[in-house]
MIDOSE-1310 file (N, C-alpha, C; in nm, 2 decimals, decimal comma, always signed):
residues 117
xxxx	+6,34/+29,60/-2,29/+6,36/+29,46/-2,28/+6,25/+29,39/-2,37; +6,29/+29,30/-2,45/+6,18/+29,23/-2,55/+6,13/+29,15/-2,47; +6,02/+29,12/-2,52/+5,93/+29,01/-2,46/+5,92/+28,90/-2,56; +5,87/+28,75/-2,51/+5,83/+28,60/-2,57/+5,68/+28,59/-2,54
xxxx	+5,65/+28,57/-2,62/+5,46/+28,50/-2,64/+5,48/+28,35/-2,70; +5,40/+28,29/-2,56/+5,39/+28,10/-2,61/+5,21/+28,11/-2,61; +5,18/+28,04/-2,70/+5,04/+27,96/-2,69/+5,06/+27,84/-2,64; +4,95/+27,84/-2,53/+4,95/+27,69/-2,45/+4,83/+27,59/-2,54
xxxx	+4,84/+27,48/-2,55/+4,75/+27,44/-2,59/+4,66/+27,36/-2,50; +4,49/+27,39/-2,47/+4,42/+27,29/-2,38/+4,30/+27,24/-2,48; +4,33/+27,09/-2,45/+4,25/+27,02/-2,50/+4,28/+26,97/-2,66; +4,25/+26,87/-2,73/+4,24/+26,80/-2,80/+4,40/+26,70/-2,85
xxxx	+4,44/+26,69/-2,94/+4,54/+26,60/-2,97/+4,71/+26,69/-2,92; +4,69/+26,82/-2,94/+4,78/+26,91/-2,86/+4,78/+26,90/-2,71; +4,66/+26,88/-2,64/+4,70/+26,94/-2,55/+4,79/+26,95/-2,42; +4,82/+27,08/-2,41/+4,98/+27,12/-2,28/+5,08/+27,15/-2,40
xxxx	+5,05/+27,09/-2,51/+5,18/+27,16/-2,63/+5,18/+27,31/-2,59; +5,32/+27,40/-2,58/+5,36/+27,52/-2,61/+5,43/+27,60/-2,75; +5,32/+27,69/-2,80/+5,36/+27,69/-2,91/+5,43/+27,83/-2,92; +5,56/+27,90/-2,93/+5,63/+28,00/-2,96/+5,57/+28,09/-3,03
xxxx	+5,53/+28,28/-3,02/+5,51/+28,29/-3,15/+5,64/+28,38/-3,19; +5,63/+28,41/-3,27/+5,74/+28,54/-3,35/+5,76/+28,65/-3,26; +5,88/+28,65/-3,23/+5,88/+28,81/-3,17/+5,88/+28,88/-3,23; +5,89/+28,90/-3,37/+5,89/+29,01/-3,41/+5,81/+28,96/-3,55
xxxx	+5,71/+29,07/-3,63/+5,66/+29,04/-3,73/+5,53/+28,97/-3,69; +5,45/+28,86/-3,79/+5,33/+28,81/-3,79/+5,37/+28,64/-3,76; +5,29/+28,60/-3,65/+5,27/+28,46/-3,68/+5,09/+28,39/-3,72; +5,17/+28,37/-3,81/+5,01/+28,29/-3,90/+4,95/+28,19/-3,86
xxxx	+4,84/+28,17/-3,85/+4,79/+28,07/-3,75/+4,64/+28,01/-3,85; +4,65/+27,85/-3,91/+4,58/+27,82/-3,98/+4,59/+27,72/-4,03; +4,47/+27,63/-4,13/+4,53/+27,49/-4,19/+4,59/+27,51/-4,29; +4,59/+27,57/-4,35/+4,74/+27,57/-4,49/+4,86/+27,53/-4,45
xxxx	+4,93/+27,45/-4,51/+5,06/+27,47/-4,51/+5,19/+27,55/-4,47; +5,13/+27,68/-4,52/+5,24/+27,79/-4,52/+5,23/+27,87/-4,41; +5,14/+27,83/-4,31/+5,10/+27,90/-4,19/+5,25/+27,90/-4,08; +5,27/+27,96/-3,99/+5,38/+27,96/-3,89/+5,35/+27,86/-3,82
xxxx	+5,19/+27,87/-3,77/+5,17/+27,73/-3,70/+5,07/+27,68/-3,78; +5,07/+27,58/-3,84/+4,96/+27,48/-3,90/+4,88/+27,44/-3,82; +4,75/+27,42/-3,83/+4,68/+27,33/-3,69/+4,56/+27,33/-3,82; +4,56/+27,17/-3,80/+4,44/+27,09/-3,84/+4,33/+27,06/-3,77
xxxx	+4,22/+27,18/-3,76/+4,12/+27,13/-3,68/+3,99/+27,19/-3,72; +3,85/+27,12/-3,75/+3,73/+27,14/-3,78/+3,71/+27,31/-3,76; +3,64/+27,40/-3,83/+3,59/+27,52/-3,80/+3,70/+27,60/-3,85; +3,85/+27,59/-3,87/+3,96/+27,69/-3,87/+4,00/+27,69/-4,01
xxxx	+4,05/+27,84/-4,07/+4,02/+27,86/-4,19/+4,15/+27,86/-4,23; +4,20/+27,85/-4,40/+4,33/+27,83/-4,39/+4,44/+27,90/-4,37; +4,39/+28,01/-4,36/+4,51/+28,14/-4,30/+4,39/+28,24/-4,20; +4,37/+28,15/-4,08/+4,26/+28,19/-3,98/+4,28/+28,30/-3,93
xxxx	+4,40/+28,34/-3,86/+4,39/+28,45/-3,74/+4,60/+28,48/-3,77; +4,62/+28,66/-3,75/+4,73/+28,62/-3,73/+4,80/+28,71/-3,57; +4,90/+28,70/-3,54/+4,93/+28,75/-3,38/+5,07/+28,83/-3,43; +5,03/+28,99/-3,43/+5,18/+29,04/-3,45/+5,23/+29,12/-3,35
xxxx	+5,38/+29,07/-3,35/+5,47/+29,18/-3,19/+5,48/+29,27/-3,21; +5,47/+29,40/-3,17/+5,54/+29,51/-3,15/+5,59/+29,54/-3,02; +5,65/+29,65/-3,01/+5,70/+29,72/-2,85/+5,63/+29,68/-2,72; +5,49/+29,71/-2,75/+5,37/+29,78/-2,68/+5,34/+29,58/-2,65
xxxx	+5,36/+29,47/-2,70/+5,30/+29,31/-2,67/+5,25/+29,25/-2,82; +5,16/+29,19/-2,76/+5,12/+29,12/-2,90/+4,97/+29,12/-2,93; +4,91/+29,14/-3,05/+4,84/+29,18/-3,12/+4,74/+29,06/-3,22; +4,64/+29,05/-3,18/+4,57/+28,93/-3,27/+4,43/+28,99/-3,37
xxxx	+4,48/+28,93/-3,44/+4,32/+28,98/-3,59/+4,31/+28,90/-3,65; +4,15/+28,85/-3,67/+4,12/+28,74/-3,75/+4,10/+28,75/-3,89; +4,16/+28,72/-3,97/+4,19/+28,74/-4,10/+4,07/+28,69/-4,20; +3,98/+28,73/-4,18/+3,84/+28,69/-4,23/+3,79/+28,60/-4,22
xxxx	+3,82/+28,49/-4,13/+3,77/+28,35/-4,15/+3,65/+28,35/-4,07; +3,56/+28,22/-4,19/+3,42/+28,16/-4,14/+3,36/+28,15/-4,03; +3,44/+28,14/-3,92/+3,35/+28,06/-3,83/+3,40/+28,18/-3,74; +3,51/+28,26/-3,73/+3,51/+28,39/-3,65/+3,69/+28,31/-3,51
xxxx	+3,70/+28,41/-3,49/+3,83/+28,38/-3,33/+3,78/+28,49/-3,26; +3,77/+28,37/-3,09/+3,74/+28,44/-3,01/+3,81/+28,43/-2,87; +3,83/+28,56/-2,80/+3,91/+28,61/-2,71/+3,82/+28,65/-2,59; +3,85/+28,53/-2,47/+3,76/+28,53/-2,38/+3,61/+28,52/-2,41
xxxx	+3,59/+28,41/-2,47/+3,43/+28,44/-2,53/+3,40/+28,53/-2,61; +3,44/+28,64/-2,64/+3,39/+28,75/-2,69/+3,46/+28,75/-2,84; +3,38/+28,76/-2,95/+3,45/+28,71/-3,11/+3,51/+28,89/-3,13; +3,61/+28,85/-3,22/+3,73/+28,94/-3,25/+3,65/+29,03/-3,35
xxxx	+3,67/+29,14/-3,34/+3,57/+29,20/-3,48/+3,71/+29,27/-3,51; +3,69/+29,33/-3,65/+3,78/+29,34/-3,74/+3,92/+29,43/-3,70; +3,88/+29,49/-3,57/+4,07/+29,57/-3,57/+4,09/+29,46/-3,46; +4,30/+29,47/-3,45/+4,35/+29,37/-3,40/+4,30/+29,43/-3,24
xxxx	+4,31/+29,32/-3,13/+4,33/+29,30/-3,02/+4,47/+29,32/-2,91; +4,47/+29,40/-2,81/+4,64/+29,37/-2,73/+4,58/+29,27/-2,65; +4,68/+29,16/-2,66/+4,68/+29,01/-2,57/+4,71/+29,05/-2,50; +4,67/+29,01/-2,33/+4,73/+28,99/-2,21/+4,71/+28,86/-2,16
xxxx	+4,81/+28,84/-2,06/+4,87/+28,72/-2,01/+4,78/+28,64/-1,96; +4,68/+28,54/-2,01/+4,59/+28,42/-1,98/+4,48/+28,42/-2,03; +4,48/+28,52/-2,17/+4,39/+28,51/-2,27/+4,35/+28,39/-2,30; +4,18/+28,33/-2,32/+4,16/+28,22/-2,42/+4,12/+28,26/-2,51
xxxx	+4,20/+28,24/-2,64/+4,13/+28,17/-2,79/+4,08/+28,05/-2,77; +3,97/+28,10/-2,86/+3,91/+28,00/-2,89/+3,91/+28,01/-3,08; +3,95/+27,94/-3,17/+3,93/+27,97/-3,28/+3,84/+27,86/-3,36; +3,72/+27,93/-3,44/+3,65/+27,84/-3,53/+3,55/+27,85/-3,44
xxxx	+3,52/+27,92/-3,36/+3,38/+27,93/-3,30/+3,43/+27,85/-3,15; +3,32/+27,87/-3,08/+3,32/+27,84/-2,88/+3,30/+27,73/-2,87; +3,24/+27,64/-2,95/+3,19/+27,52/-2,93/+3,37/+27,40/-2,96; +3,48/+27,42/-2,96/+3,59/+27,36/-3,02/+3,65/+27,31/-2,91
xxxx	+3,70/+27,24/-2,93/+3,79/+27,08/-2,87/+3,91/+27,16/-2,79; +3,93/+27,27/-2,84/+4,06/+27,34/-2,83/+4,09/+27,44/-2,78; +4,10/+27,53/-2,66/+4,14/+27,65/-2,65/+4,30/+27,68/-2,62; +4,35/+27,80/-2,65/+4,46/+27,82/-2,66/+4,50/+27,98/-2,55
xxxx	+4,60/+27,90/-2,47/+4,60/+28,01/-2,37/+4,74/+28,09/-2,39; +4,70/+28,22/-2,38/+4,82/+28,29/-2,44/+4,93/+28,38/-2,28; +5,03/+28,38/-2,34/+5,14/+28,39/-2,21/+5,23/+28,48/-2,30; +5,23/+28,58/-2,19/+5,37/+28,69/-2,25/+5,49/+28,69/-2,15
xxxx	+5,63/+28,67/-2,13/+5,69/+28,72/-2,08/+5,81/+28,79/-2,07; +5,88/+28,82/-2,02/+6,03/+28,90/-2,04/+6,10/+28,82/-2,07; +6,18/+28,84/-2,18/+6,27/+28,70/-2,26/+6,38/+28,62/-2,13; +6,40/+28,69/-2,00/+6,47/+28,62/-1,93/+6,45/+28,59/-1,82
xxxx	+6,30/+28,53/-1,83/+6,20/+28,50/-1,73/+6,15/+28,34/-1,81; +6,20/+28,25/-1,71/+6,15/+28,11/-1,80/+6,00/+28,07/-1,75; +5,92/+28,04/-1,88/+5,76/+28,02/-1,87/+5,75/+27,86/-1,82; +5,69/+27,87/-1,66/+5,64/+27,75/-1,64/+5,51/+27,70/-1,74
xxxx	+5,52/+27,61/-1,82/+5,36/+27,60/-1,89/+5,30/+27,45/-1,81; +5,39/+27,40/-1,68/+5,32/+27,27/-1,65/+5,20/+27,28/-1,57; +5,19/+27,44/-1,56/+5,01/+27,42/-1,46/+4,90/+27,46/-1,56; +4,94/+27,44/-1,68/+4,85/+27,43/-1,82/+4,83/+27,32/-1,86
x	+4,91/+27,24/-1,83/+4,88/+27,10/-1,89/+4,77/+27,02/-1,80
């Protein structure tokens, strides 16, 4: 059975937004343009961090950026991460406006995200 990954957003001009990622492949996460999700915010680099699905869940690596992405407080160092269900990102360093709560579930299981907001 495949699984859905949403990023919750808490705090700043997003927040309670739910953001989908890719089930399959890489979702790009950064201020450029060409990112999957764009997010304009102090500290985040332009192709920051990316999150890819396989079988096994979803997988996050910070793609060299400045200021570092961090999972549960603790900064990502260079092999990817397996997300589990109520992860915080924090991206662009701990001190940010914004953390991002990550949710996995079975594609035929609907995600309440209202006790996030």
């Amino acid at each position: 059975m495949s699984k859905q990954g949403v990023l919750v957003i808490k705090g700043g001009n997003g927040d309670g937004k739910s953001l989908a990622l890719l089930p399959q492949g890489v979702t790009m996460i950064g201020r450029g343009p060409l990112n999957d999700i764009p997010w304009e915010e102090p500290g985040i680099s332009r192709q920051h961090v990316g999150i890819m699905a396989d079988e096994r869940g979803f997988w996050i690596a910070d793609l060299g950026s400045r200021n570092g992405t961090f999972v549960n407080g603790e900064r990502l160092g260079p092999q990817p991460r397996l997300l589990r269900n109520f992860d915080r990102l924090e991206l662009g360093g701990t001190n940010t406006a914004v953390q991002w709560v990550f949710l996995e579930e079975e594609v035929t299981v609907k995600i309440d995200t209202s006790t996030f907001a």
